[in-house]
C-alpha positions in Angstrom: -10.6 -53.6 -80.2 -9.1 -56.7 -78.4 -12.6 -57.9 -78.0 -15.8 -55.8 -79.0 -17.6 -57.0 -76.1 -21.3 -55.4 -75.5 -21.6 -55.1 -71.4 -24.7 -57.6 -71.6 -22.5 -60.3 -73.9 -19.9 -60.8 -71.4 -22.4 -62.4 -68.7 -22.2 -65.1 -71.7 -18.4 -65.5 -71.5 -18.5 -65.8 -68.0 -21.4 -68.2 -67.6 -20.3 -72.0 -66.7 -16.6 -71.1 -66.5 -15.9 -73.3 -63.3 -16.9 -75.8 -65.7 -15.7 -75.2 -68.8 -12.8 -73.4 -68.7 -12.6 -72.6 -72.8 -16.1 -70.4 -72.7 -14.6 -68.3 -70.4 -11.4 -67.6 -71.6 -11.4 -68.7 -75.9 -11.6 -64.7 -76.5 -8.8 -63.2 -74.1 -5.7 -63.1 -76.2 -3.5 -62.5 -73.1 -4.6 -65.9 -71.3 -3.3 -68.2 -74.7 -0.2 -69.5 -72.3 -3.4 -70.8 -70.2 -4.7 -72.5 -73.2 -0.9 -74.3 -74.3 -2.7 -77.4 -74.9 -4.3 -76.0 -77.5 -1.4 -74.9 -79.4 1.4 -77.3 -78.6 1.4 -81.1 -77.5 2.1 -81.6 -74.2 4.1 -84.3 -72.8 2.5 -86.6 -70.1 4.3 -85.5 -67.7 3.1 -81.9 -68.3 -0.5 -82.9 -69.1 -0.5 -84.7 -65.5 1.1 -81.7 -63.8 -1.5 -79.3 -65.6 -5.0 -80.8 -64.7 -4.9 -81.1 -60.6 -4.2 -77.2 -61.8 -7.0 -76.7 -64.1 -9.2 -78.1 -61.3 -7.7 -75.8 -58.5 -8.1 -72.6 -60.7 -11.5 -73.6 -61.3 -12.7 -74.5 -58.0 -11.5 -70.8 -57.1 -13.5 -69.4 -60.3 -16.3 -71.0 -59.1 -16.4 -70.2 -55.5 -14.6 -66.8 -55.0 -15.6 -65.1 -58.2 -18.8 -66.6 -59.5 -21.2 -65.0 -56.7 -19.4 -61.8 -57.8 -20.4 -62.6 -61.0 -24.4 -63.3 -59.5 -23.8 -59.7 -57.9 -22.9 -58.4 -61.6 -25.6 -59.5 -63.0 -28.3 -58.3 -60.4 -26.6 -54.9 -61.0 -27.1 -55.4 -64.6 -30.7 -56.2 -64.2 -31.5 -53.3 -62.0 -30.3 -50.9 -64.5 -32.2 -52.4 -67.2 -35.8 -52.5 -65.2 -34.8 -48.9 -64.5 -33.3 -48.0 -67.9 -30.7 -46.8 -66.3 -28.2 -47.0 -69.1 -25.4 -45.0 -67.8 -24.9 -47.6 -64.6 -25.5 -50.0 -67.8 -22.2 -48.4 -69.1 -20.6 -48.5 -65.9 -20.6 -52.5 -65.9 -17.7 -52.3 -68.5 -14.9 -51.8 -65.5 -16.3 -54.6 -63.4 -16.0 -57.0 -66.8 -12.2 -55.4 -66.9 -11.9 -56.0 -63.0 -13.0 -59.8 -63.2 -10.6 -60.6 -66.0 -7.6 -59.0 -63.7 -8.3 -61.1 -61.2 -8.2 -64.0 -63.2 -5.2 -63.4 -64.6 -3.7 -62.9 -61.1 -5.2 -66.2 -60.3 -3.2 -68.0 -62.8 0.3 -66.3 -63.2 2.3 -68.8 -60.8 0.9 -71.7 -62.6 1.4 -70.4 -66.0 5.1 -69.3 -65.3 6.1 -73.0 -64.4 3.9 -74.1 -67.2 5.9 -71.9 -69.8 9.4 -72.5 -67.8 9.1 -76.2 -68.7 8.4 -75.9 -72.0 11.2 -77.5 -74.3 12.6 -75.9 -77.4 10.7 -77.6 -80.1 7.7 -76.8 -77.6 8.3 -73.2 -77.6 8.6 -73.7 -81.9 5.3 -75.4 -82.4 3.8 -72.9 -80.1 5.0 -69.8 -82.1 4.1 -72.1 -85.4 0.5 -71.8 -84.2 0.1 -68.1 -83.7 1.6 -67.4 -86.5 -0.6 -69.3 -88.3 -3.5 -68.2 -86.4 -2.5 -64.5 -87.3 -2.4 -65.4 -90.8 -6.3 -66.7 -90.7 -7.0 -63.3 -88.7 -5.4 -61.0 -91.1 -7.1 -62.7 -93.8 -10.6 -62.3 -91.9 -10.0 -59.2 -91.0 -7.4 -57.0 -92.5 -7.6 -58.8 -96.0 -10.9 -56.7 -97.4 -11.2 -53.6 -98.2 -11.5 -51.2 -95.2 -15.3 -50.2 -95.9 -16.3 -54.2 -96.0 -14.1 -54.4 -92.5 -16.8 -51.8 -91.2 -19.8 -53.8 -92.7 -18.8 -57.1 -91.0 -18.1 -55.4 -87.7 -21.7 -53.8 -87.9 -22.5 -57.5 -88.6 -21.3 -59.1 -86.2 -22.6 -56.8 -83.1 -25.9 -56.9 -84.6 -25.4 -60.6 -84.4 -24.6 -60.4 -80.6 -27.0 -58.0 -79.9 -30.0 -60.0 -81.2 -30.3 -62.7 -78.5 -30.3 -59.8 -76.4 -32.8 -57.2 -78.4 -34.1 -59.4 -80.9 -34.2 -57.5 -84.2 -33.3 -54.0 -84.1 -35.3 -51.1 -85.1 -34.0 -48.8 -87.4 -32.6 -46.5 -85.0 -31.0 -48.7 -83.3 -29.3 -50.3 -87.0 -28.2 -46.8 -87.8 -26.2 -46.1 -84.2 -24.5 -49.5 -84.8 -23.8 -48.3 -88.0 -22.4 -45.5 -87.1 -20.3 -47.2 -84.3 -18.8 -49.4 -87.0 -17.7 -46.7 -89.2 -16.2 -44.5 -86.1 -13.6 -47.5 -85.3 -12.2 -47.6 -89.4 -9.1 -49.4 -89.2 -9.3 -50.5 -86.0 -8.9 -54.1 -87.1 -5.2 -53.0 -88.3 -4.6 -51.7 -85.0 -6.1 -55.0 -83.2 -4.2 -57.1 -85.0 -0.7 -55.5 -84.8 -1.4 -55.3 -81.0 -1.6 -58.9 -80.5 1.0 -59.7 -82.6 2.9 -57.4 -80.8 2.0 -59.4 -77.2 3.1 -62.4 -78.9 6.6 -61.1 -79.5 6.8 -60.0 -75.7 6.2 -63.5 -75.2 8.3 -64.6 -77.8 10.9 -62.9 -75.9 10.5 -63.7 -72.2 10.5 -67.5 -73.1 13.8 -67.4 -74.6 15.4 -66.9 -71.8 12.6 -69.0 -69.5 15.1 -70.6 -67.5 16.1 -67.2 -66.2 15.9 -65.3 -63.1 14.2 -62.7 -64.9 11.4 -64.7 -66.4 9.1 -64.7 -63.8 8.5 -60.7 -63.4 8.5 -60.6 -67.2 5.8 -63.6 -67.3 3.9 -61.8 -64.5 4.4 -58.3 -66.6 3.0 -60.0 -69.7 -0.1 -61.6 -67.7 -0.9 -58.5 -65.2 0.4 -55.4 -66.7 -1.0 -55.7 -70.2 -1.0 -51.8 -71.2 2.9 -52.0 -70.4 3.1 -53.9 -74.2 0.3 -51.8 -76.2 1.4 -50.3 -79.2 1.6 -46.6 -79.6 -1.4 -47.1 -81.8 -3.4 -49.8 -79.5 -2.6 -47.2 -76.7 -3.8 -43.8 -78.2 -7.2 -45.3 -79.2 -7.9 -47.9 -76.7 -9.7 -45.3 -73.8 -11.4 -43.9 -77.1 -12.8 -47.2 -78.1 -13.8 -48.0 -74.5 -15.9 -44.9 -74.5 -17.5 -45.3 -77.6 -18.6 -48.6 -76.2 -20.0 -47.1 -73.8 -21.5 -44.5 -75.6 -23.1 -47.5 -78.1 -24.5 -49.0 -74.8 -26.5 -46.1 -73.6 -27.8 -45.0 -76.8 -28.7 -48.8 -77.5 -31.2 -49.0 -74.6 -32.4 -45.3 -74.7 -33.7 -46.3 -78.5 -35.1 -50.0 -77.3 -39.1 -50.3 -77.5 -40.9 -52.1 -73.8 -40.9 -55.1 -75.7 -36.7 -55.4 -76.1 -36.1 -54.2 -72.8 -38.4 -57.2 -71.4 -36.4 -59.5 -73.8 -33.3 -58.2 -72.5 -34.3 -58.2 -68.5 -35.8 -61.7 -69.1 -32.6 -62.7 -70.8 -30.5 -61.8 -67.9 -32.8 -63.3 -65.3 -32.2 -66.6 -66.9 -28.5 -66.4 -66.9 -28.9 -64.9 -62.7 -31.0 -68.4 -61.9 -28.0 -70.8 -64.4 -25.7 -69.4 -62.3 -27.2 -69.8 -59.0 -27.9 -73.3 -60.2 -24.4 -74.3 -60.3 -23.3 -75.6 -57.0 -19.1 -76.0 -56.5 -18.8 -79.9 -55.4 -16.7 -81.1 -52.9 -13.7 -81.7 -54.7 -14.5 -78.4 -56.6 -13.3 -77.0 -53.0 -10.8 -74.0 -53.1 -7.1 -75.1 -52.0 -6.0 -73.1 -49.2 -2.6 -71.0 -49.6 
């Protein structure tokens, strides 16, 4: 999957975004033209252009869509205080919804961002996915396939434990089984994002064209448009089986993980109602 994301988790990846604008996006392969900094060296010029812009997209995170994210999270609450864990499930599309938005927030600045870009810019920047593919493949694609399904048991047992502490042994077999269902969905992932990359690859060849702002805006807003036959055929299947992990999850917690997990999402409700948008945090009017 492009990110195996447990609904309760991506509360975390939203929380303190207006402020820190890596949390929020460091997992979302679709958003690295946001992150350019962190791939190519900008030139002052650019770097002076891009902040006033950082600080306008983030004033709008953080006063148009964190309340949204309050609402989320009140939602999410409800459902666990009522084990409700099919409107648990449900949560998945308004995580999908928020991230659509976001990327409709920042498409104009990110097309003039990328237009800009010189030659040797556009090199480094291709010079760093690459090698950031290579550290994935060997992560996740190097061992054998049955080791692959280990460490992605691993790692959502890992996520899940703030969440659920340790699991019982119910619980350990369903993300087991999980695991195993996906097989070489790493493969798929992986091939997926490369194959985003090339789109991009593409469109900024010819950047200084008439045509690179629908093709930018295609790449940013229409993601499915560039799936692979492979990403596409099992992506609704893998959505659902997250789902499906989500409701059995809860329907196998003991009273004493469902308080953990209702007092863990009560504390991220009253961080986020803590932070207050300041002045110059104030959404520009278009």
């Amino acid at each position: 999957m492009r990110k195996s994301l447990l609904l309760l988790l991506t509360a975390t990846l939203l929380l303190s975004a207006c402020s820190r604008v890596g949390l929020a996006y460091r997992n979302l392969d679709w958003l690295i033209p946001w992150k350019l900094s962190d791939y190519v060296a900008l030139t002052s010029e650019q770097s002076a252009w891009l902040k006033p812009q950082l600080q306008e997209h983030l004033a709008w995170h953080c006063s148009v869509e964190l309340p949204g994210y309050l609402d989320w999270l009140q939602r999410s609450q409800l459902a666990l205080s009522r084990r409700d864990s099919e409107l648990m499930a449900s949560q998945l599309a308004g995580f999908e919804q928020a991230m659509q938005r976001i990327a409709v927030e920042i498409t104009p600045s990110t097309i003039e961002l990328l237009r800009g870009l010189s030659p040797r810019q556009v090199e480094q920047l291709m010079a760093a996915l690459d090698e950031q593919n290579g550290k994935l493949r060997e992560e996740f694609l190097d061992p054998p396939v049955q080791e692959q399904i280990s460490h992605r048991a691993e790692r959502m047992e890992e996520r899940l434990q703030p969440w659920f502490g340790t699991l019982n042994a119910a619980q350990q077999e369903r993300v087991q089984s999980w695991a195993q269902a996906l097989g070489e969905q790493n493969r798929i992932w992986l091939d997926n994002r490369i194959a985003w990359q090339q789109a991009l690859h593409e469109a900024l060849e010819v950047r200084r064209g008439d045509d690179f702002a629908p093709r930018m805006t295609a790449l940013l807003q229409q993601r499915e448009r560039f799936y692979t036959r492979a990403y596409k055929a099992s992506y609704e299947k893998n959505r659902q089986a997250m789902a499906e992990l989500i409701v059995d999850l809860v329907e196998q917690a003991d009273s004493k993980q469902m308080q953990r997990a209702e007092n863990r999402l009560q504390s991220l409700h009253a961080d986020l109602a803590a932070q207050q948008c300041t002045a110059d945090e104030a959404v520009v009017q278009r």
